[in-house]
N, C-alpha and C positions, 0 to 999 in steps of 0.2 A: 685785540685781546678779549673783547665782551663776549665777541661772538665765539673766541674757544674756549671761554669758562661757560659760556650755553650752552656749548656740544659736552660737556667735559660733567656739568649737572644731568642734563638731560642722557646721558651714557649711563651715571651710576641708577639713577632710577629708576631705565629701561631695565640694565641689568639685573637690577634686584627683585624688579617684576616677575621678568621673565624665568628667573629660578622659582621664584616662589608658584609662578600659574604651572610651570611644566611640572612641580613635584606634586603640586595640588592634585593636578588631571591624571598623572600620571599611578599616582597612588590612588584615585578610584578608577582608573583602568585597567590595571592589572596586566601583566603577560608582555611579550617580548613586543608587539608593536609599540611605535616611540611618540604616543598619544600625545604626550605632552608639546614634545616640538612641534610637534603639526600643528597644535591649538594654536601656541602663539604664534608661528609663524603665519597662519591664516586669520585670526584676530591682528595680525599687526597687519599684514597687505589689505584688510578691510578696511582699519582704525586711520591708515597711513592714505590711502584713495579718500575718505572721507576728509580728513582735515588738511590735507595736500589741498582739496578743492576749496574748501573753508578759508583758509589761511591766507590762502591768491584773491579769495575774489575779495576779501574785506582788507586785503593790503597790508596784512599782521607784517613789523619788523622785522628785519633777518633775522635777528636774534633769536627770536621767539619759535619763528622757523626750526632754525637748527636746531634748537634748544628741542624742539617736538620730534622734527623727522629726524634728523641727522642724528641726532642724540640718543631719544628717546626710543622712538620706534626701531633706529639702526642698531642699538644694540638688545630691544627684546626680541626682534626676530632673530634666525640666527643660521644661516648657509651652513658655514664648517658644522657645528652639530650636525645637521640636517644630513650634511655630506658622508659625515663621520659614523651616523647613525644606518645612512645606506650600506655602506661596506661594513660593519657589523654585521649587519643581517646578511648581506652576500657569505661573509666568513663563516655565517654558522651553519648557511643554507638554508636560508630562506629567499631565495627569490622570488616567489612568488610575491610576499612582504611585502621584498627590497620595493620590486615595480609598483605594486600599489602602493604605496609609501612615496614613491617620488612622481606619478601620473598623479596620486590625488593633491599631493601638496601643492605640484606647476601650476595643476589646471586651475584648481578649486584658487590658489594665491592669486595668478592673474583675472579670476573672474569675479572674485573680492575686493579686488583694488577699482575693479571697475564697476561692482557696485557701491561701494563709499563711494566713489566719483558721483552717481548718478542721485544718490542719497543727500550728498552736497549742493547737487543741482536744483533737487527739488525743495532742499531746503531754503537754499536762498530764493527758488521762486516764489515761496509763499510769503518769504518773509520780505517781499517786496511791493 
C-alpha cells in the first residue's frame, strides 16, 4: 500500500509540473510546434537517466523509487500527448513538423537518458 500511495503522490506532482513547464514554454514559444511537450519530455528522459543512476547505486527504497520514476517522472513526461500532438500536426499538414517533432524528441530523449546515466556516473565517481 506505501508503495501505491508513492506512485499515486509522486503522479499528482509530476502532473501538475508538467502542465505548468509545457504552458510556461509553450507561451514563450509561440506557433503551432508543441515546444512545450518536447521540453518536458526531454527534461524528464534526462532527470529520469540521472536519478534512475543515483537512486540504484545508493540503494534509495522502493518507495522512494516509485515515488520518483514511476510517479513522478511517469506522469510529467507524457507519450499520448506526444502522440496526439503528432497527428495534429499530420491533420493540419504539417509534416514536415509532424517528423521533426518525433526524430528530435526519440533521438534527443534516448540520448538524454543516457547522459543523466553518465552525469550519475561521474557523480558518484567523485563522490567517492
Amino acid at each position: 500500500m506505501k508503495e501505491i500511495l508513492a506512485i499515486m503522490m509522486g503522479g499528482a506532482f509530476g502532473a501538475t509540473s508538467r502542465h505548468l513547464v509545457n504552458m510556461w514554454i509553450q507561451r514563450l514559444a509561440q506557433g503551432t510546434f508543441p515546444c512545450g511537450t518536447m521540453t518536458v519530455n526531454l527534461l524528464g528522459s534526462f532527470f529520469i537517466g540521472l536519478c534512475g543512476a543515483l537512486l540504484e547505486h545508493y540503494k534509495v527504497a522502493a518507495e522512494y523509487r516509485l515515488f520518483l520514476l514511476t510517479g513522478f517522472f511517469g506522469s510529467f513526461t507524457t507519450f499520448s500527448t506526444f502522440a496526439r500532438e503528432k497527428a495534429e500536426l499530420l491533420k493540419i499538414g504539417e509534416v514536415k513538423t509532424a517528423i521533426s517533432y518525433l526524430l528530435i524528441s526519440n533521438i534527443l530523449g534516448v540520448l538524454l537518458v543516457f547522459a543523466g546515466y553518465l552525469l550519475a556516473k561521474q557523480i558518484i565517481h567523485i563522490n567517492n
